[in-house]
C-alpha positions as a Markdown table, in Angstrom:
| # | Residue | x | y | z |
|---|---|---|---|---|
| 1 | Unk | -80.1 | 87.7 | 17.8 |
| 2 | Unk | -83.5 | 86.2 | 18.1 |
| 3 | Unk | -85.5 | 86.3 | 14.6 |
| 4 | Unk | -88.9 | 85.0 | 13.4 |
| 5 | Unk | -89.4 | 83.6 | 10.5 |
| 6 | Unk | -93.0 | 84.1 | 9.9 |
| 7 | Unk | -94.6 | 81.2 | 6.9 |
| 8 | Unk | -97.8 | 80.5 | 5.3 |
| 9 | Unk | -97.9 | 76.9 | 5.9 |
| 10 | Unk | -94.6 | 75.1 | 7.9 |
| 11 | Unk | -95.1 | 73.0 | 4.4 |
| 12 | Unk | -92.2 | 71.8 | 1.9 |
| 13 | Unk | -92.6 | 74.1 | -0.8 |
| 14 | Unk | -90.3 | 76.9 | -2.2 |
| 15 | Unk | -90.8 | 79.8 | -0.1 |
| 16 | Unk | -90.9 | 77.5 | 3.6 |
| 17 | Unk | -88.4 | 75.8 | 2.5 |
| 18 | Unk | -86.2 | 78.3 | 1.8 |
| 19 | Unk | -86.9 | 80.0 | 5.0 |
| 20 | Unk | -86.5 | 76.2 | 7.2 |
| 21 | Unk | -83.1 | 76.0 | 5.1 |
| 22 | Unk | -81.6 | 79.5 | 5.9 |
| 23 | Unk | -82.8 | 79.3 | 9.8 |
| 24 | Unk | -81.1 | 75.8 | 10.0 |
| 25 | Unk | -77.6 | 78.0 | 8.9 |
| 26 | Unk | -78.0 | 81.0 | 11.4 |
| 27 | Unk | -79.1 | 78.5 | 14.2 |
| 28 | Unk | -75.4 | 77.1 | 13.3 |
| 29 | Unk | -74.3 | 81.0 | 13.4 |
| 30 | Unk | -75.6 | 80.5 | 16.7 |
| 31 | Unk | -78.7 | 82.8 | 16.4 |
| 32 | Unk | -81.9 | 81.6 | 17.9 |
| 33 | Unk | -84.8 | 81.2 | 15.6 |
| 34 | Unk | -88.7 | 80.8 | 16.0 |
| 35 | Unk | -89.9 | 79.0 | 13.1 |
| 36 | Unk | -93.6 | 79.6 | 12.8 |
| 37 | Unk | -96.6 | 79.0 | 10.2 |
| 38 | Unk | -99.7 | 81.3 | 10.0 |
| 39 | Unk | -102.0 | 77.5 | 9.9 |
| 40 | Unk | -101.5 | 74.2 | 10.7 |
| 41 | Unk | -100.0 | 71.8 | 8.0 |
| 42 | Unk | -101.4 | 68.5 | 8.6 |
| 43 | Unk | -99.3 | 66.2 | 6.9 |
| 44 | Unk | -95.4 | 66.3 | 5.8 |
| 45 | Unk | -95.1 | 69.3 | 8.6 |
| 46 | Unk | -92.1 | 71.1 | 7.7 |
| 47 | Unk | -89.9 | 71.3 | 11.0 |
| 48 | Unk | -85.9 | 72.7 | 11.8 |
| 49 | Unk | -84.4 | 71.4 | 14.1 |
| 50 | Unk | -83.1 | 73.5 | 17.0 |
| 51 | Unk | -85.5 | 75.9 | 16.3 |
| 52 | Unk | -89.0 | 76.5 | 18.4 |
| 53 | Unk | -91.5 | 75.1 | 16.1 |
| 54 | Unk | -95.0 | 76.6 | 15.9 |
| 55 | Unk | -98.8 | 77.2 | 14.2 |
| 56 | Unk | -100.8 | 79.7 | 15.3 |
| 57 | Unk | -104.3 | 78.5 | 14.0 |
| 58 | Unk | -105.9 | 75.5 | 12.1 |
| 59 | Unk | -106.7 | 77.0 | 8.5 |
| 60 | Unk | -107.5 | 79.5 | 6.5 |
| 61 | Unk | -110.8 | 81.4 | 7.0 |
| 62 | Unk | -111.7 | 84.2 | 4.8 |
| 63 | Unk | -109.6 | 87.2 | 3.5 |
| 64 | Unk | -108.8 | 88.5 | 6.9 |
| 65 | Unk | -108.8 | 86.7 | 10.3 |
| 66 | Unk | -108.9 | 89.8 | 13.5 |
| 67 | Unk | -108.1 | 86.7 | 15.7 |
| 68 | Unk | -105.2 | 85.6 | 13.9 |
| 69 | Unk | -103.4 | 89.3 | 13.8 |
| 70 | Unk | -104.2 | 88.7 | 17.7 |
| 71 | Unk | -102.1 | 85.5 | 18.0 |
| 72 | Unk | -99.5 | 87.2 | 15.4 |
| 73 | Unk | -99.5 | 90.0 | 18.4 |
| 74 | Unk | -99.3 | 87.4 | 21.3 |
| 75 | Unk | -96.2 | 85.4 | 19.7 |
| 76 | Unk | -94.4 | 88.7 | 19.1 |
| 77 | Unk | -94.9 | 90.1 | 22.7 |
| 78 | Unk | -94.2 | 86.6 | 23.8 |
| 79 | Unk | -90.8 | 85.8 | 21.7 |
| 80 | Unk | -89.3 | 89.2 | 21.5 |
| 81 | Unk | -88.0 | 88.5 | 18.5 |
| 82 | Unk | -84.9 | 91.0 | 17.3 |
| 83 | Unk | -85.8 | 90.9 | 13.5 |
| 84 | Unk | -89.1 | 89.5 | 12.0 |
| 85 | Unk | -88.7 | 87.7 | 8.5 |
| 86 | Unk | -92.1 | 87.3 | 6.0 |
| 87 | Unk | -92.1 | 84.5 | 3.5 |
| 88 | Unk | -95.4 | 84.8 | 1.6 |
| 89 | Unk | -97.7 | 87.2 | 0.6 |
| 90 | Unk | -100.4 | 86.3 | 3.5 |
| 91 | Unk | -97.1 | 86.6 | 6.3 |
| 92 | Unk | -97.3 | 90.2 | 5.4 |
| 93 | Unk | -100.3 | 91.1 | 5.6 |
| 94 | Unk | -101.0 | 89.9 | 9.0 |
| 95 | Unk | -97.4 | 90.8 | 10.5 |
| 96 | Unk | -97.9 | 94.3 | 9.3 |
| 97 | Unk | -101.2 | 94.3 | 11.0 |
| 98 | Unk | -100.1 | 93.2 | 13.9 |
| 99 | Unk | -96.9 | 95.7 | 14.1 |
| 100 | Unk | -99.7 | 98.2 | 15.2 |
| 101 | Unk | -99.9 | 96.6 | 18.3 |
| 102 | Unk | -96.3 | 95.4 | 19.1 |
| 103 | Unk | -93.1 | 97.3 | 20.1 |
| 104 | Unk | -90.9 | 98.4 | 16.9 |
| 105 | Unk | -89.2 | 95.7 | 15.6 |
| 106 | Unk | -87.3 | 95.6 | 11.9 |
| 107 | Unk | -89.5 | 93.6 | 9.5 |
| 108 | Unk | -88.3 | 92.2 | 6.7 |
| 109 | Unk | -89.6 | 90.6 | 3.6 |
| 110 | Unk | -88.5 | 88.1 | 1.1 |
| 111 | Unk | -89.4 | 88.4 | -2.1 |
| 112 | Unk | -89.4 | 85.3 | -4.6 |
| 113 | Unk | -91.4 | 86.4 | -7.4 |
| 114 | Unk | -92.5 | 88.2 | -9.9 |
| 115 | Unk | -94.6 | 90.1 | -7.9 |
| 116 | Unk | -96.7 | 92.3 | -10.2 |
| 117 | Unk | -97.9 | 89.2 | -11.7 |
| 118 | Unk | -100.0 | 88.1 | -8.8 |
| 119 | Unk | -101.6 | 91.3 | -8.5 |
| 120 | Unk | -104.6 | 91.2 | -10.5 |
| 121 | Unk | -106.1 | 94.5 | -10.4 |
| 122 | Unk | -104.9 | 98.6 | -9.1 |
| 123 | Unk | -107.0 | 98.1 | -5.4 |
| 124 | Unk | -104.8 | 95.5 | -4.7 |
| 125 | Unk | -101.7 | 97.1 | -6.2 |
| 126 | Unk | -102.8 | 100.1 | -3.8 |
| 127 | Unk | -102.8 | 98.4 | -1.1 |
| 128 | Unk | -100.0 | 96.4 | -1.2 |
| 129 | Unk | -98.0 | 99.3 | -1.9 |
| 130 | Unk | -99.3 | 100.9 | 1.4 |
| 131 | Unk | -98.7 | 97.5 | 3.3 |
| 132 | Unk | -95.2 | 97.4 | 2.2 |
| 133 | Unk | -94.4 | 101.3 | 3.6 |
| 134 | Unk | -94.6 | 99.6 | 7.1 |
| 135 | Unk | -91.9 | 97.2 | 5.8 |
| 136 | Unk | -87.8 | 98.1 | 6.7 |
| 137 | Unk | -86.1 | 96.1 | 3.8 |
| 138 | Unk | -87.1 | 93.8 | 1.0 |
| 139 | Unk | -84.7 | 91.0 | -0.1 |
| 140 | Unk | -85.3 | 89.2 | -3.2 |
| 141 | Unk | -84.2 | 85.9 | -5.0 |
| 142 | Unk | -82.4 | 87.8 | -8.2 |
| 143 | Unk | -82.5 | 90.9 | -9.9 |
| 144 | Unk | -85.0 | 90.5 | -12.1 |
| 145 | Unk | -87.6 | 89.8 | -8.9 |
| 146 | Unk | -86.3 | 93.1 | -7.3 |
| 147 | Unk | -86.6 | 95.3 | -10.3 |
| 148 | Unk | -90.2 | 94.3 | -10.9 |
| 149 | Unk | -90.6 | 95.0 | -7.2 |
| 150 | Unk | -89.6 | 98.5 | -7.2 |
| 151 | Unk | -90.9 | 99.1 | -10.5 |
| 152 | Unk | -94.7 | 98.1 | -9.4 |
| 153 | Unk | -94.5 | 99.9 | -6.4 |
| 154 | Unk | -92.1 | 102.8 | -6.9 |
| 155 | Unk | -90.2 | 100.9 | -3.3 |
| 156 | Unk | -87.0 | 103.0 | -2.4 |
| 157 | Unk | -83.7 | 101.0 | -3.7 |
| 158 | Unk | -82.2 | 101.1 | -0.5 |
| 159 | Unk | -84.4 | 99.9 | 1.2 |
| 160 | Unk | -83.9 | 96.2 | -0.8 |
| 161 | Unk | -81.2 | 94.1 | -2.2 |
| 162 | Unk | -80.5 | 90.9 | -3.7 |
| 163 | Unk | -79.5 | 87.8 | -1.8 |
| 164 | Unk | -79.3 | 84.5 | -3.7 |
| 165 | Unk | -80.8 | 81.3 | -2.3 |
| 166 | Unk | -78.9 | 79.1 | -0.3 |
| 167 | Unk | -79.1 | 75.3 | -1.8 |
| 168 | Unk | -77.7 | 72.8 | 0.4 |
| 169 | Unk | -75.9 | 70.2 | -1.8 |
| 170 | Unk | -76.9 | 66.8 | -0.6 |
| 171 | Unk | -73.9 | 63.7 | -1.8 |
| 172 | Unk | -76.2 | 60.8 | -2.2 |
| 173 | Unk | -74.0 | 58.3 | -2.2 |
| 174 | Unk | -75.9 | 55.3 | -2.7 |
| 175 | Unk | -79.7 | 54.3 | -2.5 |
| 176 | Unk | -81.8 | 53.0 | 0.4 |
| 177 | Unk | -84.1 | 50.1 | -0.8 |
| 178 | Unk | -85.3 | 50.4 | -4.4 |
| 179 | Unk | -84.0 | 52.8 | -6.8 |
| 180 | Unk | -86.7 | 54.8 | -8.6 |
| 181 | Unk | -86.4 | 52.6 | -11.9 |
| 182 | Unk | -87.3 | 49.9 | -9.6 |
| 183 | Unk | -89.8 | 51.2 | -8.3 |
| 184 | Unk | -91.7 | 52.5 | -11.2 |
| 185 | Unk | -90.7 | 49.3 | -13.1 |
| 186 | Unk | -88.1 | 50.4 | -15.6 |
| 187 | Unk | -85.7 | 49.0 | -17.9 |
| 188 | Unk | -82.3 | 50.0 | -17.4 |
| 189 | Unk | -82.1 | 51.6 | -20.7 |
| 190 | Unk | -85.1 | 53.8 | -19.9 |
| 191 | Unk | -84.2 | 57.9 | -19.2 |
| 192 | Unk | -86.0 | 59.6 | -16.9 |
| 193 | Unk | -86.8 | 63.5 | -17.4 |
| 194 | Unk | -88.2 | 65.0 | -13.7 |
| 195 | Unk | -90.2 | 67.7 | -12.9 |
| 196 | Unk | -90.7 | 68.7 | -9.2 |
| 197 | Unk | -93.9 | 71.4 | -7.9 |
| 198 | Unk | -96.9 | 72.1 | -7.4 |
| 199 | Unk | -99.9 | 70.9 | -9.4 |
| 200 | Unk | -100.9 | 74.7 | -10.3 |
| 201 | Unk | -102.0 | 76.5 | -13.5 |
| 202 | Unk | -98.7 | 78.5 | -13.8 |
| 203 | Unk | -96.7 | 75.1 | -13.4 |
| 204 | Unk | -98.0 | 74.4 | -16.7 |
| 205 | Unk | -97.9 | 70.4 | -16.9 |
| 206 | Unk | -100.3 | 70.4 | -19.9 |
| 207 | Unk | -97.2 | 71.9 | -21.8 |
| 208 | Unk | -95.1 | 68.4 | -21.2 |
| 209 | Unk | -98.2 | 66.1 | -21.5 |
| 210 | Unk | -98.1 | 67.6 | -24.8 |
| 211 | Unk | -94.1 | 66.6 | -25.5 |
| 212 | Unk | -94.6 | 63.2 | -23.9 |
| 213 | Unk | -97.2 | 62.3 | -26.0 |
| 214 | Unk | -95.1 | 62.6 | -28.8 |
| 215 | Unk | -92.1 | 61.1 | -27.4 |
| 216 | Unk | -94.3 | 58.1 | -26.6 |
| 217 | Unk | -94.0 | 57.1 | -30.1 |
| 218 | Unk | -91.0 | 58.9 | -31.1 |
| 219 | Unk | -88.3 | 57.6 | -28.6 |
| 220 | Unk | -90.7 | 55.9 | -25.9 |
| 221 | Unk | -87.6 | 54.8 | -23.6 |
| 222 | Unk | -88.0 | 58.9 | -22.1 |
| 223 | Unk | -89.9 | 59.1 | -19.7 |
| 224 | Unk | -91.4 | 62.0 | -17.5 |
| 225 | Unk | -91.5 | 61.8 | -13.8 |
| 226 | Unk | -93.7 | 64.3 | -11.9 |
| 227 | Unk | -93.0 | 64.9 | -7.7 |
| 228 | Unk | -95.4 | 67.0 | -5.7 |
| 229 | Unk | -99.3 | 67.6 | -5.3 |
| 230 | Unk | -102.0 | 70.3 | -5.6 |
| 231 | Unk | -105.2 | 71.3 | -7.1 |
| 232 | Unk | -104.8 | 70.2 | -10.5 |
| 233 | Unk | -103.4 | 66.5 | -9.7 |
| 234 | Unk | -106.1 | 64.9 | -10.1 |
| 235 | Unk | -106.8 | 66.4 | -13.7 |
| 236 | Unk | -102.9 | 65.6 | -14.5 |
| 237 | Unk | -103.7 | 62.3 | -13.4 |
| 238 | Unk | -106.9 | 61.6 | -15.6 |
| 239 | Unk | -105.1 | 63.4 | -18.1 |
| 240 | Unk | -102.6 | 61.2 | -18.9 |
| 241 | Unk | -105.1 | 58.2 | -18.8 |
| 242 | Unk | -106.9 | 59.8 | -21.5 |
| 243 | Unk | -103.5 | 59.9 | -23.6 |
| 244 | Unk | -102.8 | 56.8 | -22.7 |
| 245 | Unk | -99.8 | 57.8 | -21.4 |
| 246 | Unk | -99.3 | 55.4 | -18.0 |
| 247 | Unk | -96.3 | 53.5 | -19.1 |
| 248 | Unk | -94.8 | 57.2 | -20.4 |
| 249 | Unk | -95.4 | 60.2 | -17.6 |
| 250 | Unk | -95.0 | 59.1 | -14.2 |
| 251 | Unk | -96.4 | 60.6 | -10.5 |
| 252 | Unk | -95.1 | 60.3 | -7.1 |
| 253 | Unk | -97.2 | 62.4 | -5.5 |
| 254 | Unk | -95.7 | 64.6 | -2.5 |
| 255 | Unk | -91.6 | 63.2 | -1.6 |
| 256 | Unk | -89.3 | 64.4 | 1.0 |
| 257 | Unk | -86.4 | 62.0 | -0.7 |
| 258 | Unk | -86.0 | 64.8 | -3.5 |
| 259 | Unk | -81.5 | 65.2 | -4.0 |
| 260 | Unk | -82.2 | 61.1 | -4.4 |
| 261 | Unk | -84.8 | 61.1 | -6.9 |
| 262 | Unk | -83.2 | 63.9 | -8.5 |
| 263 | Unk | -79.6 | 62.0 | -8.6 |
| 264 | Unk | -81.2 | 59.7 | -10.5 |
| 265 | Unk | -82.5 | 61.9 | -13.1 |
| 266 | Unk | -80.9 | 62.5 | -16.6 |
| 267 | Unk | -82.6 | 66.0 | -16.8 |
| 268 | Unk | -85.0 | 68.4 | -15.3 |
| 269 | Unk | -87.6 | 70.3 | -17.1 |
| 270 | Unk | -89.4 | 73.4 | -15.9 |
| 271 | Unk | -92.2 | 74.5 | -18.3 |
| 272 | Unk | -93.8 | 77.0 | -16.1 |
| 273 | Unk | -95.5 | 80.3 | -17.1 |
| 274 | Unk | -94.4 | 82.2 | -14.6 |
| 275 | Unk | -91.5 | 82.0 | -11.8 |
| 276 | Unk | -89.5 | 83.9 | -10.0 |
| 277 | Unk | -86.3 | 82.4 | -9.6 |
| 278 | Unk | -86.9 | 78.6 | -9.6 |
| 279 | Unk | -84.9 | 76.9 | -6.5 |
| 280 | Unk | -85.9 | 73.3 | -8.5 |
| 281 | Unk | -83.3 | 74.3 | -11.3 |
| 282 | Unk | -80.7 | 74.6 | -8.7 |
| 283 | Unk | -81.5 | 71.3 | -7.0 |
| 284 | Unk | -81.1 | 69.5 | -9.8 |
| 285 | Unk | -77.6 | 71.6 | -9.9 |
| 286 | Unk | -76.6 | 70.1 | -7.1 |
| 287 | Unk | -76.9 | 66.7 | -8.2 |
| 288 | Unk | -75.1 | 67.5 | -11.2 |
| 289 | Unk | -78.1 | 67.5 | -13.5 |
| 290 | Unk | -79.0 | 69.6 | -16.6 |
| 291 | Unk | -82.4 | 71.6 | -17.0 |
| 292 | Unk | -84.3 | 73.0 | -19.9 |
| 293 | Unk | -87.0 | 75.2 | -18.7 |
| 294 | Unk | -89.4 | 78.3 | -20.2 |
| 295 | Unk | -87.2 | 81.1 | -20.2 |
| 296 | Unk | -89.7 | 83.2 | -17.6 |
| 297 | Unk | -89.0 | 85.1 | -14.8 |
| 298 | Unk | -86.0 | 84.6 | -13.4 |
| 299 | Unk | -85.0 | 81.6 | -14.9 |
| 300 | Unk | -82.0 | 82.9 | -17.0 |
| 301 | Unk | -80.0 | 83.7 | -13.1 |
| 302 | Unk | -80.3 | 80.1 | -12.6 |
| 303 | Unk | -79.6 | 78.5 | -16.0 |
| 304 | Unk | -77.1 | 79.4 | -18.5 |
| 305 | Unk | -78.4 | 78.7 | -21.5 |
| 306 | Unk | -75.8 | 75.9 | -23.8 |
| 307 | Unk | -73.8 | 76.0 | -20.5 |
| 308 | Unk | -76.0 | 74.2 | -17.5 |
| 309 | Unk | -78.8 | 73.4 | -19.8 |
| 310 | Unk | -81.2 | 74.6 | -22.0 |
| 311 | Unk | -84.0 | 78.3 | -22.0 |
| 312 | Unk | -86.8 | 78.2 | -24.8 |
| 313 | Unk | -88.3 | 81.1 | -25.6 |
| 314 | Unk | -92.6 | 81.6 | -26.7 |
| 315 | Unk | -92.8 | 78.3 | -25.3 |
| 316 | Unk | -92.0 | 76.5 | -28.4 |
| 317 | Unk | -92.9 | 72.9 | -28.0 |
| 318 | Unk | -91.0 | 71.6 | -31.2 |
| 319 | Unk | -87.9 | 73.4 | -29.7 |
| 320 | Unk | -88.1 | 72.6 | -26.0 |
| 321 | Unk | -88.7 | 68.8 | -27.3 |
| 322 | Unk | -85.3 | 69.1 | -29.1 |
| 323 | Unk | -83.4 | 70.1 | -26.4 |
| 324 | Unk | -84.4 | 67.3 | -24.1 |
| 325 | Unk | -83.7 | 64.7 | -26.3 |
| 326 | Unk | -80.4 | 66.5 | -27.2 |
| 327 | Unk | -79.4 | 66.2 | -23.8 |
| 328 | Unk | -81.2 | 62.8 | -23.0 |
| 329 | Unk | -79.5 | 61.2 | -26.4 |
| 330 | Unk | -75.6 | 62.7 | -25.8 |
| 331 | Unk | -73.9 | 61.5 | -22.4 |
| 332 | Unk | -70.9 | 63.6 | -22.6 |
| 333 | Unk | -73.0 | 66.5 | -23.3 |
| 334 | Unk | -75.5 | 65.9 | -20.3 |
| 335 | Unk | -72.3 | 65.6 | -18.2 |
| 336 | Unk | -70.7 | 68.6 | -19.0 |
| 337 | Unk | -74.1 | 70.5 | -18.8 |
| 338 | Unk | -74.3 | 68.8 | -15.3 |
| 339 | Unk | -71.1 | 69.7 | -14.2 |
| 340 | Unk | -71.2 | 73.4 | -15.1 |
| 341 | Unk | -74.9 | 73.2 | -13.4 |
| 342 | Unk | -73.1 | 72.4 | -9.7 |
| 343 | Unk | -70.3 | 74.7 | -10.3 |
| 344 | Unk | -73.1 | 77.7 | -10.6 |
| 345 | Unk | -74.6 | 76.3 | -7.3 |
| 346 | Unk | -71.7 | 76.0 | -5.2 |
| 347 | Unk | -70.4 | 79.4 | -6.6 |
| 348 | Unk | -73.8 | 81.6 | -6.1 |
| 349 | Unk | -75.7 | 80.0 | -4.2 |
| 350 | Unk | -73.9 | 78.8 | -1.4 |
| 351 | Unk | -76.5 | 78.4 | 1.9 |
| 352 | Unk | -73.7 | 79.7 | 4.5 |
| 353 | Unk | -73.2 | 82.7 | 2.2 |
| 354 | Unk | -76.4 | 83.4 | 1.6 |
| 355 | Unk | -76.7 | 83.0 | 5.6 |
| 356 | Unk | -74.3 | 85.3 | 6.3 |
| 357 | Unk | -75.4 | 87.9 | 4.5 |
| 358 | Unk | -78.6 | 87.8 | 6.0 |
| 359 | Unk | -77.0 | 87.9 | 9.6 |
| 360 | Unk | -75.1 | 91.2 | 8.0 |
| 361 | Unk | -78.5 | 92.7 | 7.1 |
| 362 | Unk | -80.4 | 92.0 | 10.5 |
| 363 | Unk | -77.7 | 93.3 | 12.0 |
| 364 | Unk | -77.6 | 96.3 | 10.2 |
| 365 | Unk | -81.7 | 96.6 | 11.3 |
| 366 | Unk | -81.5 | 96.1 | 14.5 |
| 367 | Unk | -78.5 | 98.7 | 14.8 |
| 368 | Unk | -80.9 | 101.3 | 13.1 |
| 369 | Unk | -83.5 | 100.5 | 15.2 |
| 370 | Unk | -81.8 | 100.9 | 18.6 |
């Protein structure tokens, strides 16, 4: 088969990245795959390898963009892709538009979050439910994604299903050049909490400036380490300048190097207000370490709570505070939390798995469709 995998941005963040990982697994199932993004990331472009590579215009401009539904048209007639696969909100949109003016081809969506949380207001819900009747099947991250999904739009329940994400467990066996204590100047008996995402409101890094700022006095050898960019770095940034908080929270900025960083983590927190089904958590998994996040969204399919790490509920600073350090303080506990952690991954959420099941479902499309 020959699918698309439509993207915002051919950018590393959760919903591309999901989509570059599972095309990497069916170009191995020995499907052919055209990898494209709606606009052109300029830096740290997200490619797969083996796969035709593509952006179909610069940036964003405005709501709605007639000439990019025309290149959405061109690529399809072009391609002649056998299934078409939407990863983000805006993929839809102008795929579905464009599905006026190609031949009938299955369309698929992935779902990856909470999605009546994003929309703000009953137009919008109207719409999107009348976008998503030109839509043949809707896969989601986890149940709880999917139940909000046909809940807010009243979407038939077979036309979807559940398919977990596929994490590819990376062995880092040893480090190239500096390790990250090195290179943010650390003593050896300093811990290192991580958070990896995007510098957004719902990421909700005001939360752990909070903590941090009390662990700076309480136990100052933990320390937070923050990977990724966006809108609201900047204010992080000054933020923690204010508190005085330089030698205690830590940020990298945007990294590609993310299983190494994260093997040299002792836990990874997730303090976000809302999520679908965090893919972070299960990195970390895969390098065998422990989370304690906001128990939102789907978080509870990805985390077993006093198993792989730690949910607090209301957002309860004293409590999520606790359960860091309970984990950061105790080795055998962290371990065991660690271990369990990868055994989750590598039972549910295994990337050829998830890959196949995909295959099974385009299959099942395009046989419908013929």
């Amino acid at each position: 088969m020959k699918i698309l995998q439509l993207v915002t941005k051919r950018q590393y963040r959760g919903a591309e990245v999901f989509a570059a990982n599972l095309s990497s697994e069916l170009l191995k199932l020995g499907h052919e795959i055209v990898f494209a993004g709606l606009y052109e990331n300029e830096k740290n472009v997200l490619e797969v390898e083996g796969a035709e590579n593509l952006d179909l215009s610069l940036m964003k401009k405005g709501a709605f963009s007639l000439p990019l539904v025309q290149k959405v048209v061109r690529l399809v007639k072009k391609s002649k892709p056998d299934v078409i696969q939407c990863n983000g909100s805006d993929t839809l949109k102008y795929m579905v538009a464009a599905s006026f003016f190609t031949p009938k081809i299955p369309l698929v969506y992935r779902n990856i979050s909470i999605i009546s949380e994003w929309l703000s207001n009953t137009p919008k819900k109207l719409l999107y439910k009348k976008i998503f009747t030109k839509i043949d099947h809707v896969s989601s991250v986890g149940e709880e994604a999917i139940e909000d999904f046909i809940r807010t739009f009243d979407y038939p329940l077979s036309q979807t299903s559940v398919i977990r994400r596929g994490i590819p467990i990376k062995e880092v066996r040893s480090l190239s050049g500096k390790s990250l204590k090195e290179e943010l100047n650390l003593g050896k008996d300093d811990k290192i909490a991580m958070h990896i995402g995007n510098f957004s409101p719902e990421k909700n890094h005001l939360f752990l400036l909070d903590i941090f700022s009390e662990l700076k006095t309480e136990q100052p050898e933990v320390k937070l380490v923050c990977v990724g960019n966006g809108v609201l770095f900047e204010k992080i940034k000054n933020d923690i300048q204010e508190r005085g908080l330089e030698n205690t929270v830590y940020l990298l900025g945007f990294r590609k190097d993310i299983p190494e960083l994260l093997s040299e983590a002792e836990c990874f927190v997730l303090a976000s207000k809302v999520e679908g089904v965090p893919g972070v958590i299960l990195e970390a998994a895969a390098q065998k370490v422990p989370s304690v996040a906001t128990n939102v969204g789907g978080v509870f399919e990805v985390l077993k709570d006093g198993e792989s790490g730690f949910m607090i509920d209301n957002f309860d600073k004293n409590q999520f505070k606790g359960k860091l350090l309970d984990i950061m303080n105790d080795l055998v506990l962290r371990e065991e939390m660690g271990n369990e952690a990868y055994n989750l991954v590598q039972e549910s959420f295994n990337p050829v798995k998830n890959a196949l099941q995909f295959e099974s479902l385009y299959k099942h499309l395009v046989l419908n469709n013929a």
